[in-house]
Each structure stands twice: as C-alpha cells, then as structure tokens.
C-alpha positions as CSV (number, residue, x, y, z in Angstrom):
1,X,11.3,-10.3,-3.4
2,X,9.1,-10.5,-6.6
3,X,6.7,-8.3,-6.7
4,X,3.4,-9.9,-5.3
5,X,-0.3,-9.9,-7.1
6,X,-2.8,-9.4,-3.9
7,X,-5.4,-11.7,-4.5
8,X,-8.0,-10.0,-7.1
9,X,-11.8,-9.3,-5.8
10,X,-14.3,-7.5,-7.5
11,X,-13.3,-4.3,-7.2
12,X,-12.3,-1.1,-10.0
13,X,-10.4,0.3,-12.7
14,X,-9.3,3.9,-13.7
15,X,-10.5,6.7,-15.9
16,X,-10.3,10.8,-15.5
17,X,-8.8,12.4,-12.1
18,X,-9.4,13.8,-8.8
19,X,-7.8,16.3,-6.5
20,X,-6.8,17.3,-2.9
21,X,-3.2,17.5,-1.2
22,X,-2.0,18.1,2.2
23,X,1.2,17.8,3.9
24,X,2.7,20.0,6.0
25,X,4.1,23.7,5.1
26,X,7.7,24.1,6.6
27,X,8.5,28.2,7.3
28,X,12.8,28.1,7.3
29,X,13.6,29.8,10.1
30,X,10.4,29.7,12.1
31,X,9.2,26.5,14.0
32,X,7.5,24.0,11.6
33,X,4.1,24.4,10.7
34,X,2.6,20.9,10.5
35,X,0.3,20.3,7.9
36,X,-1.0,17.1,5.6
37,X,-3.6,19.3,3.7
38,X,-6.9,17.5,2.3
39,X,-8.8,19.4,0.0
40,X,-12.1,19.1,-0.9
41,X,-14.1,18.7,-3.8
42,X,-17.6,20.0,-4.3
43,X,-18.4,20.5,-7.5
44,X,-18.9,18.1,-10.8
45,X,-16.7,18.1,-13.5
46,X,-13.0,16.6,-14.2
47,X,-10.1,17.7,-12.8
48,X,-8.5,19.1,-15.5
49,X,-10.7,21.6,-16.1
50,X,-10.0,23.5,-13.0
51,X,-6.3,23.2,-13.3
52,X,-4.4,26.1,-13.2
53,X,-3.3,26.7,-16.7
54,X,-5.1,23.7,-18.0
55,X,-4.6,19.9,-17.7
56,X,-0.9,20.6,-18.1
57,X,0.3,18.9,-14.9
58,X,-2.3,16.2,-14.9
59,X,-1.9,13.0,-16.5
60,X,-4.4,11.5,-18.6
61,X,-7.6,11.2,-16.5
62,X,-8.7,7.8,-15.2
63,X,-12.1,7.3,-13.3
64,X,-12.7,5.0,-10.9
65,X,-15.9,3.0,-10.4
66,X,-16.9,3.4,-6.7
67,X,-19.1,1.8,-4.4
68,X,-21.3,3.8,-2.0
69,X,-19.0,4.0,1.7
70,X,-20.8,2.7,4.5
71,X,-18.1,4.8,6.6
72,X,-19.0,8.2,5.3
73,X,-19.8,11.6,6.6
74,X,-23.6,12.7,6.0
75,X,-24.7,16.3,5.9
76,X,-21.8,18.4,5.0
77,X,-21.1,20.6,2.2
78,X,-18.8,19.0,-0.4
79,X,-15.4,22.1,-0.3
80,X,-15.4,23.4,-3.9
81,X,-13.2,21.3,-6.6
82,X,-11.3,24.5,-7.9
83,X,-9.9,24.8,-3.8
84,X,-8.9,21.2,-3.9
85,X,-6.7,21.6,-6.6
86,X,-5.0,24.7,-6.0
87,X,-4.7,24.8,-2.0
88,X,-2.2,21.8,-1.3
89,X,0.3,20.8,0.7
90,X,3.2,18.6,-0.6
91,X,6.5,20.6,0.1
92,X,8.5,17.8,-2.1
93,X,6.5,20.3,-4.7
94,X,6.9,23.6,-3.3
95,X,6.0,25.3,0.0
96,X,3.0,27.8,-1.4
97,X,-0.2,26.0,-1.4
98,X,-0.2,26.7,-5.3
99,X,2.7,25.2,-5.8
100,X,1.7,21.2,-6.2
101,X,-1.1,21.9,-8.7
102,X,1.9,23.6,-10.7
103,X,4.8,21.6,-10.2
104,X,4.0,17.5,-9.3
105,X,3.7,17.1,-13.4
106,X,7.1,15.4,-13.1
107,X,5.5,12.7,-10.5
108,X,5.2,9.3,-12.5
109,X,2.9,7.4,-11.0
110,X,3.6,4.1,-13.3
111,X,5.1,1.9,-12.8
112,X,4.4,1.9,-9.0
113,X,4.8,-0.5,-6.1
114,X,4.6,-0.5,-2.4
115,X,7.4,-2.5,-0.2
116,X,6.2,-4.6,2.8
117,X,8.7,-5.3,5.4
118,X,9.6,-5.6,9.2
119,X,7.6,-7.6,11.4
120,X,5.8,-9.4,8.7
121,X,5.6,-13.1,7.8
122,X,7.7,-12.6,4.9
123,X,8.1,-9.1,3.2
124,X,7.2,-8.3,-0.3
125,X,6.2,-6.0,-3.0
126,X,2.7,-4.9,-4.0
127,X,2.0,-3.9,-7.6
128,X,-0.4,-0.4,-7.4
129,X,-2.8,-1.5,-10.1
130,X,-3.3,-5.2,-7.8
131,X,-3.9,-2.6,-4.8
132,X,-6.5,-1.2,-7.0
133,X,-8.0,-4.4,-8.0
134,X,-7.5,-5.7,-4.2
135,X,-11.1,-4.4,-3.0
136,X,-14.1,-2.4,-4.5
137,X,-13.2,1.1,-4.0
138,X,-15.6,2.9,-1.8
139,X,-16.6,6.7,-2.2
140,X,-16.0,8.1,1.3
141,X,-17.2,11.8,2.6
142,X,-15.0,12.9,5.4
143,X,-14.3,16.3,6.9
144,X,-11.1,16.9,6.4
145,X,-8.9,19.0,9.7
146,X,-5.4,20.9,8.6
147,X,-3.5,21.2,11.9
148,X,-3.2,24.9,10.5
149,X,-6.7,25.5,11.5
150,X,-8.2,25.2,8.0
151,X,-10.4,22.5,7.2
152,X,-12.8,20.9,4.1
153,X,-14.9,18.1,3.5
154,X,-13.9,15.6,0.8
155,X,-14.9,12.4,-1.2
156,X,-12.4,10.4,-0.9
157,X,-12.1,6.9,-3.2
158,X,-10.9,4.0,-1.2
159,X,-11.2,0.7,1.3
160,X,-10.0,0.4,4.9
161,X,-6.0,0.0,5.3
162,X,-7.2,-2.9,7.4
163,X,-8.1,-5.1,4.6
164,X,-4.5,-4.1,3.4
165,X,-2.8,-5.0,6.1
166,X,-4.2,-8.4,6.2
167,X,-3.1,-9.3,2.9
168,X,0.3,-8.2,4.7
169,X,0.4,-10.8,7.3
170,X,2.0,-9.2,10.0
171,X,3.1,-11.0,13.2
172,X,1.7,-10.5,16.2
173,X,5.1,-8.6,17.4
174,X,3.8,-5.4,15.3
175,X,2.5,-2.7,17.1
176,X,2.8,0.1,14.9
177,X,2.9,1.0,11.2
178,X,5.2,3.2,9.4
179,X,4.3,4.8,5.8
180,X,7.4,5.5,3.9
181,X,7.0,8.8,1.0
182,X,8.6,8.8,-2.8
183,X,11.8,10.3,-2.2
184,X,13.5,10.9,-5.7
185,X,15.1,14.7,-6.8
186,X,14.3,13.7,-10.4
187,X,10.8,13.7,-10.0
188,X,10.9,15.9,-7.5
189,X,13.5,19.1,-8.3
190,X,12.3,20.9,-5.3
191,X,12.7,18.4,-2.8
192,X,16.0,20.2,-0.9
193,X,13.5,23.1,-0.2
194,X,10.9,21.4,1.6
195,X,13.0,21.8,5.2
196,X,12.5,18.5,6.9
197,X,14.7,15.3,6.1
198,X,13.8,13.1,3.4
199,X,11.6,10.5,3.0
200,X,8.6,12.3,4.3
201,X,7.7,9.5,6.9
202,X,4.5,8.9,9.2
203,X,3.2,6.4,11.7
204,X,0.1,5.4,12.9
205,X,-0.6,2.2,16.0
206,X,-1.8,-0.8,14.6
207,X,-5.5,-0.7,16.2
208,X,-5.6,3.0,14.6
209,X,-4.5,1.2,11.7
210,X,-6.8,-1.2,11.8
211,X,-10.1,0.9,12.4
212,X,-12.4,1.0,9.8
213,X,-12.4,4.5,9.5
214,X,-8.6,4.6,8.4
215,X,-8.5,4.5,4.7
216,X,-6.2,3.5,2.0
217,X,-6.9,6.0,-0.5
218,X,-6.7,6.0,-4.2
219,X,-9.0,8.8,-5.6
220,X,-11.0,11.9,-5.1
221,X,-14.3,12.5,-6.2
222,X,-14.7,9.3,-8.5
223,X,-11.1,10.0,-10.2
224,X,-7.6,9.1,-9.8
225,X,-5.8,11.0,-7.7
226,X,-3.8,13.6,-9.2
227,X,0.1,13.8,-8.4
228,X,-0.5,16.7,-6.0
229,X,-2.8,15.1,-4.2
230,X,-0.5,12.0,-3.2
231,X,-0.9,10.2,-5.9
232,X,-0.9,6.9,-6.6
233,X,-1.8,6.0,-2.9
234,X,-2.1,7.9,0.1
235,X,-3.8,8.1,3.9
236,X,-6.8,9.6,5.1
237,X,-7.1,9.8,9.1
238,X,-10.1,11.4,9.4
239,X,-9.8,12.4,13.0
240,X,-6.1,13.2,13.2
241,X,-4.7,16.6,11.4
242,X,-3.7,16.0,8.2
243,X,-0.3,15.8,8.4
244,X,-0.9,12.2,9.7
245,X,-2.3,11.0,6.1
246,X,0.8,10.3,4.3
247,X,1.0,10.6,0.4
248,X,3.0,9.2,-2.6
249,X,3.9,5.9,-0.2
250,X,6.4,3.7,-1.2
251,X,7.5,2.0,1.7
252,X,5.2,0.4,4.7
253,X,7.4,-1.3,7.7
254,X,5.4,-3.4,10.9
255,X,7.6,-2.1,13.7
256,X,7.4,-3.1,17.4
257,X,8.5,0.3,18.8
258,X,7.1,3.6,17.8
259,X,8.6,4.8,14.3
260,X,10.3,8.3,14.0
261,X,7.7,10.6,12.1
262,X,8.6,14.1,9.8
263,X,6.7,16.6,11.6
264,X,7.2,15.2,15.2
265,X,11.0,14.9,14.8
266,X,11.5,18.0,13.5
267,X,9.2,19.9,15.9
268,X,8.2,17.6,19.0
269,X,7.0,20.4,20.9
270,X,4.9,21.6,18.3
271,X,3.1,18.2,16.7
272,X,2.8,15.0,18.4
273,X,3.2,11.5,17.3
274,X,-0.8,11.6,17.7
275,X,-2.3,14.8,16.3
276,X,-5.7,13.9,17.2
277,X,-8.0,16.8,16.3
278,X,-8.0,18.7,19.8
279,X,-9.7,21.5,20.3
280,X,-8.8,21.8,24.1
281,X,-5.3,21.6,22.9
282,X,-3.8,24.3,21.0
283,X,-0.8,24.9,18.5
284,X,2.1,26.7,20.6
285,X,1.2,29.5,18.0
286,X,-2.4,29.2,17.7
287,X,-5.6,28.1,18.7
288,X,-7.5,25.1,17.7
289,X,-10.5,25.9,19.1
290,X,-11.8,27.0,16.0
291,X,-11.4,26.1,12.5
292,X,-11.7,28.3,8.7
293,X,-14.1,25.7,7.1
294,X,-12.8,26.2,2.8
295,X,-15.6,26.6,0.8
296,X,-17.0,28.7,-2.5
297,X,-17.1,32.3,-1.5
298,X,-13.7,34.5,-0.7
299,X,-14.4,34.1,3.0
300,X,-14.0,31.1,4.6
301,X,-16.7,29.9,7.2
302,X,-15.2,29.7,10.8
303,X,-16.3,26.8,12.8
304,X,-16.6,25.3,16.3
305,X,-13.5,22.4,16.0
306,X,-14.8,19.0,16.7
307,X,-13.1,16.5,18.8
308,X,-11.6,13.7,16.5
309,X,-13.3,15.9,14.0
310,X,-16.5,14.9,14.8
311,X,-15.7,11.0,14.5
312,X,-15.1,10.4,18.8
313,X,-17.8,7.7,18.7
314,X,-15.5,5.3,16.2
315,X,-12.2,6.2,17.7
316,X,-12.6,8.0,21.3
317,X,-12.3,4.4,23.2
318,X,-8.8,3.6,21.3
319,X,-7.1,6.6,23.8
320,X,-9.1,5.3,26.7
321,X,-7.3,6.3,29.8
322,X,-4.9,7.9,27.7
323,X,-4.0,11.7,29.1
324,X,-4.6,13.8,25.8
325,X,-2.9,16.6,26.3
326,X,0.6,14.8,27.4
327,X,0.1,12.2,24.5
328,X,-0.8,15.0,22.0
C-alpha cells in the first residue's frame, strides 16, 4: 500500500532531543527478567550534554513544541536527566543498562514508517513525520514502574494512541492491538544477544488501548526521542510495568484473539500478558511491594508501590470482576 499522510492538525515539529529507555533485561541462563525501562528526566538542558562521551550517539537534536497534558501526573519529582540517559533498557542494544546510551547510534530513525494491518478497513502505511503532525503533542508527567522494582517519573511528549487508532479504522472484529519492534542486525549488531526471539513484540486490549491515559509517544522532556529511548515512536502505559510500552514500532496489527507477547512467551510464569503494577502480587524472585524510586543522590529512595502506579481511578474499572492475581 502507499504510504498514507494522516490528516494534518495543528500540531508540532522537531528540534534538540530527549531521553529514557526501557525494555526488559534478559539474564541467559536465569529466568527472564522483564523489563520496558522508562527513565526520567529532571533536570534542564539538552540531551547531548549528558551523554556519555558527548553527543556521539545522538543525532542532531530536534525540539518539539508541546502543549500542556491534561492527563499528567502533579506533584512528583521530575528523575534526574543524566539517569534517563544512561539507565535503559533496550537489549537489541546491549543488556547493561549503559549499554543503549552507547551503542543505538546506528538506529536511523529516517526514513520511518509504521504498517497498519489485520482487522482494519483497509491496511496501510503511516509516514512518522505525518504521525508527528497528526495531533499537538502534549507534555505528559507520569511515574514511571520497571517490573524490576525500580521506578522514575518522566515527561513524556505525546497524544493518546486513541486518536491513532481512529485514523486506523479498525473493525469492530478487533479486540486487541499488537505493537511490532525494528528488527534489523544492521542497525542493530547486537541483536542475537538480547535472549528473546526477534521482533521484540507487545500487546495491549483495545479499551486499554483506547484510554486516554495510553500514549503514543514521541519525545522526552520537550525533545525528540533519542534512539535509546525507542526512538522514533514508542508506548507509555503508565500503570502497567514497563515492559508493556513497546519502542522502535514498526508494525501495529488489530487482532481478534490475544497476540503472543516477548516477555510473556518467553517466561509466562514470570510476566503476564497484563503486568499491571501489583503490589499484592510479586515477581517469583522478588517483591513488588516496594519500589527504588531513581533520583539525584547515589541512593535511591524506596517507596510504598502503588496499584496501577497510582492511576486505579482511570483504569481500575477496565479489570472489573477480573481476578488479578490469575490474570497477572
């Protein structure tokens, strides 16, 4: 199919950068660790200047012009920009947390396009600078929950994958959404090391799809997204661990049936389709009762875990009569 313009509305355009990652760290050997890391940002200045070594793995910096987020998280300290762009998770990169702010430089995020298919009225391709232009792009605050008990708070740049998935059309057969990854060894050289099966590949149900609070993300702090982060385009779940918030996508199919996901495939026992932020359910290996809040000083500051990370009034009544520890 051509590729398809989505219908322009005021909306942004691109400058400097911005940071955060997450994805899921795979130990060979052990059980998987889940992960889809968000990292926050807290402090002003560009991305590049808190690179490791420089600005050498970001591209040239491109701002974005936001719009205050009516959907955004009040009160919280912002997590430091320096940990956002050194404490990812993006295996196709590396497996260390240091590893994506030092190796995605070989990610090219243009050209770019997303691919629409499955139960859709008729499938087609999305140019990533139309998805920019698509909506204004709201500055969003959320806490961010790593399903290995770290967590951050982070200013995300987007608009709700709901108007998205309008300009989709999908039938009325679709129940659920998969979110495809970039698979390519070129850009990623490391990609046989990550330990699960290629593409990286995540699903969400179409009403969580569809809530308000599920964004279709773009930037970081007023920039770009930088290629560790997920970048061109990436998930934020807010109230799921971050593992759920695919990055780099490439590929978005309207199924009927529930999609096969990365982390629950490889390690059902161990991460759910769901991953709602539980504290009354722990990790086989460790408790999520309590989180390590990443901020400025060496120690982290250990918190009480929220359920749905603190968002249960926006999504608690989308499980209703749902048994949360069987549908983990």
């Amino acid at each position: 199919m051509p590729t398809q313009k989505i219908p322009a509305i005021p909306s942004s355009e691109i400058t400097p950068k911005v940071v955060f990652t997450d994805r899921r760290r795979f130990l060979a050997g052990a059980a998987a660790l889940g992960v889809g890391g968000a990292i926050a940002v807290g402090g002003a200045g560009s991305l590049a200047s808190h690179m490791p070594g420089g600005s050498s793995n970001v591209q040239a910096a491109e701002k974005l012009q936001t719009v205050p987020g009516k959907f955004t998280t009040t009160g919280e300290t912002l997590t430091p920009i320096g940990k956002v762009t050194t404490y990812n998770n993006f295996y196709e990169f590396g497996t260390d947390k240091s590893d994506p702010s030092k190796n995605a430089g070989t990610l090219r995020t243009r050209p770019w396009t997303v691919a629409v298919e499955g139960l859709v009225k008729q499938p087609r391709t999305f140019d990533i600078d139309a998805i920019l232009k698509y909506r204004p792009i709201e500055e969003r605050v959320y806490r961010f929950r790593c399903v290995e008990a770290w967590s951050m708070v982070v200013p995300w740049a987007g608009y709700s994958l709901s108007e998205f998935i309008n300009a989709c059309n999908p039938l009325p057969s679709a129940k659920y959404v998969q979110f495809l990854s970039l698979r390519d060894p070129k850009q990623m050289p490391l990609l046989g090391e990550s330990g699960f099966s290629q593409p990286y590949s995540e699903g969400l149900r179409m009403d969580e799809a569809m809530n308000p609070l599920t964004l279709l993300t773009v930037g970081l702090y007023g920039e770009v997204l930088p290629n560790q982060d997920g970048a061109p385009i990436r998930l934020i779940v807010p109230w799921k661990y971050g593992f759920k918030s695919a990055k780099s996508i490439v590929k978005v199919r309207f199924l009927a049936n529930q999609p096969p996901t990365t982390w629950n495939d490889m390690a059902p026992e161990e991460y759910g389709f769901y991953s709602n932020v539980n504290p009354s359910v722990d990790h086989p290996r460790w408790s999520q009762k309590t989180e390590r809040r990443l901020g400025s000083g060496f120690f982290p500051q250990v918190k009480q875990t929220l359920p749905f990370n603190g968002y249960a009034d926006q999504v608690a009544g989308l499980y209703a009569g749902m048994d949360l520890r069987k549908n983990f």
